[in-house]
N, C-alpha and C positions, 0 to 999 in steps of 0.2 A: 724965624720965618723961613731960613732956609731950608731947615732941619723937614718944616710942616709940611714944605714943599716938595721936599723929597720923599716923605711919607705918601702923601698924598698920592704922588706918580706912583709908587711902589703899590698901593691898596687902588690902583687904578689901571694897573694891568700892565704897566712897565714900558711894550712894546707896542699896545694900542693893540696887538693881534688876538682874537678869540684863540682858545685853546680846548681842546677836547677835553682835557683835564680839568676844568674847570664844569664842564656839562656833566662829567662826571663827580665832581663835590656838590653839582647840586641836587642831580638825581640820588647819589644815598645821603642826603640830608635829613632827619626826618624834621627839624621845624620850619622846612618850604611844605612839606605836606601836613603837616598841622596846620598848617598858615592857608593853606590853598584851601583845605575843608572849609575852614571858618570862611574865606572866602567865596568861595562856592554856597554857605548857608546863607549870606549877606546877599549875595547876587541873587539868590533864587528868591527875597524878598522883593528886592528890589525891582526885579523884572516884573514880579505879578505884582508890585504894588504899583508901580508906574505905567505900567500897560493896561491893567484893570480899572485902576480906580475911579476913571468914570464912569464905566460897566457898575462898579460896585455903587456907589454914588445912585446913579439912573435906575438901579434896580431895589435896590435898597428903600430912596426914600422916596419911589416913585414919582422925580424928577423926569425932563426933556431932558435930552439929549444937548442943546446948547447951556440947559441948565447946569448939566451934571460938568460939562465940560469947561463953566467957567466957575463951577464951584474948586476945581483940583487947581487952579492957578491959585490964590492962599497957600493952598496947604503945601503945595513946592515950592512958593516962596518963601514959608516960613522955615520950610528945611535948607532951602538955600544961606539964608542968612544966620540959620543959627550953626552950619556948618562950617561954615566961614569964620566966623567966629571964635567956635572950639578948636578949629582948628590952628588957628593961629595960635591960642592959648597954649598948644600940645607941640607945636612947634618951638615956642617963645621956652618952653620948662623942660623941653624934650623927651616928654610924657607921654606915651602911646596907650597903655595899659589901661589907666585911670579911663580917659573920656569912654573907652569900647566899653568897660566891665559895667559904669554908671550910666551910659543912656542905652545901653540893649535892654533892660530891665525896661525901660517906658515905651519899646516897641511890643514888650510882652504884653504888657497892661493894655495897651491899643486895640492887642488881636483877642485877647481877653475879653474886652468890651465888645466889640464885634463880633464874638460867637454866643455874647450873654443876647437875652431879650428887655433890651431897655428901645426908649424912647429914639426915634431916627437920629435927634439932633444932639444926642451921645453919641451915637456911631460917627457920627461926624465929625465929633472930637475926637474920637479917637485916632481918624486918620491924623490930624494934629501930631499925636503921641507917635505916631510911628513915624513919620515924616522929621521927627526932630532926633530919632535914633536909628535911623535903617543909612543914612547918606555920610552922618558920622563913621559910625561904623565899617560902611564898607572902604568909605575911601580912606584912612586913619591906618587900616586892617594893611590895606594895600602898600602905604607908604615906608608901616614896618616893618615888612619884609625884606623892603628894601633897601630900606637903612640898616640891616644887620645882616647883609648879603656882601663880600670882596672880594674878589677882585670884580672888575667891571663886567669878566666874562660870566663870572659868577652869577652877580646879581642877573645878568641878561636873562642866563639861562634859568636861575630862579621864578622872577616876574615869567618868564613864558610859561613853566612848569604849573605855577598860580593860576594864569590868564586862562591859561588850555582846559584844566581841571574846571575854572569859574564858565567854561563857555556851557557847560554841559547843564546851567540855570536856565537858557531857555527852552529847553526841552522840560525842564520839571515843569518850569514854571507853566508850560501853554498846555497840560496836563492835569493842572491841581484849579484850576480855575477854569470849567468849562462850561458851558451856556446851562445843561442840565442841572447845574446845583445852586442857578438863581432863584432864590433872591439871598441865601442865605450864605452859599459859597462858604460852607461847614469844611470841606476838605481844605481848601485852599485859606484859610485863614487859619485851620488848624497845623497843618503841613507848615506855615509860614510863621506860628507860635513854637515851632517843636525846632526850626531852626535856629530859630534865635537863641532858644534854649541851649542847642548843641555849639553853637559858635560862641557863648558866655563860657561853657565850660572850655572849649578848645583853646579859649585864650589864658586861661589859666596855665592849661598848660604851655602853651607856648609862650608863655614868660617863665615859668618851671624850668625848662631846657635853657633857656636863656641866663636864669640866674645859676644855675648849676655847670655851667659851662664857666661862667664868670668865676666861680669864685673856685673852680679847679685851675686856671688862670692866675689868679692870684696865691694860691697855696705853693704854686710851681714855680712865680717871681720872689716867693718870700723865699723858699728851699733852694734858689738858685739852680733848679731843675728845670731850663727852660728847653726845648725840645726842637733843634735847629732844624728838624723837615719838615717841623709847619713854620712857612712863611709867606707873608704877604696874603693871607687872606682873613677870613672873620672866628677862624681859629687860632689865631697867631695871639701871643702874649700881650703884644700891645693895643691890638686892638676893642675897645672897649664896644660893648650891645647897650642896645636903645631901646629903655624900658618903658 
């Protein structure tokens, strides 16, 4: 317990002081900016799907406006709680990878449906579908960066690096979804299919760099080639990544 504790402080920045060196590991990082795209794809969902979707709702199936507005209470409820959920699960097995790669696929299907011509109370479902993969995704996305981010000044400057990049969704977002392409909102469902697409493949890679980091890691603890300038962060030998 000692030992962990010591660890711990040391992958925790030592001195409690930010260090400029550290803002610099994480600006040439490249899996904060894999991390931040995929992030930046999930947010630009998220913003049009939660700022829209009772615009899309009201326009869509020709609902009121109290109507459309107490229809979207369901559908973030049910994203609420199946988030909760997964997440625990991804916490509890320390699984990041798994939940993102298997429910972004059932936001695609969602926006899919919504650009096909079916029945209103299809489209309806579909918010369902994306509502149970767009909150997974982005927050899961978020948490893994940060759990593979050390020292503390590290991760800080990382999540900023993330955040700054993710802020630039609502600018897409209040663009791809604008009053002219009601009722069908073709760009804006489509733009929000093609992200999700690109954040399914950006995670791929960003477990890529991860395991390939790892197991140069472990080739250099088996060769007793361990490499005394890196230390104390999520390059360091001892430290293991969170897949």
């Amino acid at each position: 317990m000692r030992i962990r504790a010591e660890q711990a402080e040391a992958y925790s920045g030592g001195d409690g002081h930010f260090k400029v060196s550290e803002l610099k590991l994480a600006l040439t990082d490249v899996k904060v900016w894999c991390n931040a795209i995929c992030q930046l794809c999930c947010t630009t969902i998220t913003y049009g799907f939660g700022t829209f979707l009772p615009l899309i709702i009201e326009e869509s199936f020709h609902y009121s406006v109290s109507q459309a507005q107490y229809l979207t209470i369901p559908v973030n409820l049910w994203g609420a709680i199946i988030y909760i959920f997964v997440a625990l699960l991804a916490d509890r097995y320390s699984n990041r990878f798994l939940p993102v790669v298997c429910f972004a696929p059932l936001m695609m299907c969602g926006y899919a449906v919504l650009l096909s011509n079916v029945a209103p109370g299809a489209k309806y479902g579909a918010t369902y579908l994306i509502s149970t993969g767009i909150y997974i995704c982005a927050g899961i996305n978020f948490a893994w960066l940060s759990a593979n981010s050390a020292p503390d000044g590290k991760r800080a400057a990382s999540v900023g690096i993330q955040q700054s990049v993710t802020q630039l969704a609502g600018v897409v977002s209040g663009q791809i979804y604008s009053s002219t392409s009601a009722p069908k909102y073709t760009l804006g469902h489509s733009w929000s299919l093609g992200c999700a697409c690109v954040a399914w493949c950006g995670w791929w890679v960003f477990r890529y760099i991860l395991q390939s980091r790892e197991k140069r890691k472990e080739a250099a603890r088996q060769a007793g080639a361990l490499d005394a300038q890196v230390v104390f962060n999520d390059r360091s030998h001892d430290f293991k990544y969170v897949f």
